[in-house]
C-alpha positions in Angstrom: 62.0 -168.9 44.5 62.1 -168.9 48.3 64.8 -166.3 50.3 66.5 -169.9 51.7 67.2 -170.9 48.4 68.2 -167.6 47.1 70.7 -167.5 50.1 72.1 -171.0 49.3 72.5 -170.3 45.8 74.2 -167.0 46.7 76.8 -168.7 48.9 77.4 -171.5 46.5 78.3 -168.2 44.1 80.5 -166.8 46.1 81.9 -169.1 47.9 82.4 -171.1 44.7 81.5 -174.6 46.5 78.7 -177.3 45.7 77.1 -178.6 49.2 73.8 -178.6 50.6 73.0 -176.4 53.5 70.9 -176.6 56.3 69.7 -174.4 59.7 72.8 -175.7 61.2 75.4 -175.6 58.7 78.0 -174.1 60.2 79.6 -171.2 58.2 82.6 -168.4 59.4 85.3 -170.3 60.4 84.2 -173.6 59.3 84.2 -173.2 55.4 87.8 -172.1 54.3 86.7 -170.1 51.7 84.0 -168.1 53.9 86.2 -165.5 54.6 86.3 -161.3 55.1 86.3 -160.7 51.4 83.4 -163.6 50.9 81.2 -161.7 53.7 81.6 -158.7 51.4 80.7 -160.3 48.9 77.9 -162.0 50.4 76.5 -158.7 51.7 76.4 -157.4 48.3 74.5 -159.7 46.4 71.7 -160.3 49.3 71.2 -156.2 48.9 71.3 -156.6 45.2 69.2 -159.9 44.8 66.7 -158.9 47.2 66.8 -155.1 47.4 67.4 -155.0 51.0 69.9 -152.7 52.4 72.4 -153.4 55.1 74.4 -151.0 56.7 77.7 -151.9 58.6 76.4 -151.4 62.0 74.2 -154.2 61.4 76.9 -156.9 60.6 77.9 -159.7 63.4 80.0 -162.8 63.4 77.1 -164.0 64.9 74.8 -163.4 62.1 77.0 -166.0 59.6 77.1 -168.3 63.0 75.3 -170.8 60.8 73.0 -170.6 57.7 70.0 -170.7 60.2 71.1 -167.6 61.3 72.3 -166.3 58.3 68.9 -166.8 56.6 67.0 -165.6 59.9 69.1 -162.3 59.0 67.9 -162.2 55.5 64.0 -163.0 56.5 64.2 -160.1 59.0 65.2 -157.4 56.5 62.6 -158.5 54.1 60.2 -158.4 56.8 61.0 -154.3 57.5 
């Protein structure tokens, strides 16, 4: 299974919805139920799911801008 899938199918999870996404979907502020607690919990399961760790110095709004950016995130960790 590819890290874009793995981060859709993580949202889906947490964010307890059923919709595709794409580079552009647009996430904070445009889902209802993507809030402060959901970027917690979105956090957690990327570091669990993928073993990457992500300290709190490392979090943006910018990075869950979209899930393009969101997923650009993810492939950068994976790639240190």
């Amino acid at each position: 299974m590819n890290t874009q899938q793995i981060v859709s199918d993580i949202l889906r999870s947490v964010l307890q919805i059923d919709r595709p996404f794409t580079a552009t979907t647009p996430l904070l502020g445009a889902i209802p139920e993507f809030d402060s607690m959901a970027v917690i919990a979105i956090l957690t399961e990327l570091e669990n799911q993928l073993g990457i760790a992500i300290s709190d110095d490392e979090i943006s709004a910018e990075i869950f801008e979209n899930f393009g950016q969101l997923q650009q995130y993810v492939d950068s960790k994976l790639a240190a």
